[in-house]
C-alpha positions in Angstrom: 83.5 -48.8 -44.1 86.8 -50.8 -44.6 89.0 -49.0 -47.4 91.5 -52.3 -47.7 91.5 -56.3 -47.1 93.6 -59.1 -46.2 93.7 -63.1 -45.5 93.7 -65.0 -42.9 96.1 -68.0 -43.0 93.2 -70.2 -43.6 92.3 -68.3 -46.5 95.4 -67.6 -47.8 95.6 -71.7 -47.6 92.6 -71.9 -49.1 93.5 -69.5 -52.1 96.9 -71.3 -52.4 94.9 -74.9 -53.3 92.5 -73.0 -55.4 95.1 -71.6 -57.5 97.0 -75.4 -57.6 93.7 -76.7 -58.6 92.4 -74.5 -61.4 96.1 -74.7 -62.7 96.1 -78.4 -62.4 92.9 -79.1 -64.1 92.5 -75.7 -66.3 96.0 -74.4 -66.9 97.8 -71.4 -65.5 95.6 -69.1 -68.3 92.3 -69.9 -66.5 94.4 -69.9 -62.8 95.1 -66.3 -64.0 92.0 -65.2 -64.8 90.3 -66.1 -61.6 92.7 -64.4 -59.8 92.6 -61.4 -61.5 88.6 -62.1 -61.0 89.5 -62.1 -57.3 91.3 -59.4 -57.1 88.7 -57.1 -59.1 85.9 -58.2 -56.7 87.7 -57.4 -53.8 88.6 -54.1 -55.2 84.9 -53.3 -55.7 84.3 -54.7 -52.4 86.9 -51.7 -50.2 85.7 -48.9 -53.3 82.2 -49.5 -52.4 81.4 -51.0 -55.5 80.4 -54.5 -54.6 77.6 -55.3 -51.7 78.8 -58.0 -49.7 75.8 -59.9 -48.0 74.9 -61.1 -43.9 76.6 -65.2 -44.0 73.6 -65.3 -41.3 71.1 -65.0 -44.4 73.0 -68.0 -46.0 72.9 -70.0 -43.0 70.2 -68.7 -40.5 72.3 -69.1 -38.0 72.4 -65.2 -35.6 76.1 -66.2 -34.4 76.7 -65.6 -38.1 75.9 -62.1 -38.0 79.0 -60.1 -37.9 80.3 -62.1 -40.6 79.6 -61.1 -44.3 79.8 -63.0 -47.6 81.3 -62.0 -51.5 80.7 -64.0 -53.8 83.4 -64.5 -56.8 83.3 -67.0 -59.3 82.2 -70.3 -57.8 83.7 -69.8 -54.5 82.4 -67.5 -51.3 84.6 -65.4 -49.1 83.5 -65.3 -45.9 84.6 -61.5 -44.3 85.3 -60.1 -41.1 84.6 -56.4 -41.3 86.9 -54.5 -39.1 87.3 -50.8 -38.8 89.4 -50.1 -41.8 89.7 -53.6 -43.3 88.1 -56.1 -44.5 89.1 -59.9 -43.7 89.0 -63.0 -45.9 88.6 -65.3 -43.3 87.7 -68.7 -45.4 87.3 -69.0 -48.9 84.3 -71.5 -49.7 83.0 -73.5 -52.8 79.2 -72.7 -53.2 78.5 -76.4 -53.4 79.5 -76.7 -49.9 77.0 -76.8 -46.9 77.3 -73.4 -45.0 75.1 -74.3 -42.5 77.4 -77.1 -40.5 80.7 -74.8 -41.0 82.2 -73.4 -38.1 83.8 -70.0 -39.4 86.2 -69.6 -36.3 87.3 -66.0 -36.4 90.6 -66.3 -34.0 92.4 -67.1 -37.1 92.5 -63.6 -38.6 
């Protein structure tokens, strides 16, 4: 089971506009709290605390299989498991269609 995490560049892009956005539109008190919300549900992700779930049950697609979702707040991270980390590989709105995404994983 992975004991730590990390981003991908994508994600770490990803989180980047997030953070603009909520700032933007909520002010840096809300931007604050969801990242402090991100940051807690990762935690519980590498102490065992939170269950991520298969992406492949989201999308039904089997190539999806190794991959694994969490979701926080309005948004999905979509995780690589590796031996002792976990990676955020794309960070997702749940109103967007999972189904036609490609989730390509060289970008770790």
């Amino acid at each position: 089971m992975p004991t730590d995490y990390r981003f991908s560049r994508r994600a770490a892009e990803r989180l980047t506009e997030i953070a603009t956005w909520t700032q933007s539109t909520f002010g840096p008190t809300q931007a604050e709290r969801y990242e402090t919300l991100l940051i807690d549900r990762l935690t519980a992700l590498v102490e065992g605390r939170a269950q991520p779930r298969p992406l492949s049950r989201l999308t039904g697609a089997a190539h999806h299989d190794a991959l694994m979702t969490l979701k926080v707040g309005r948004h999905l991270l979509i995780l690589l498991p590796e031996p002792d980390t976990w990676v955020v590989i794309d960070i997702l709105h749940d109103a967007q269609n999972l189904t036609t995404r490609d989730f390509d994983q060289e970008e770790s």
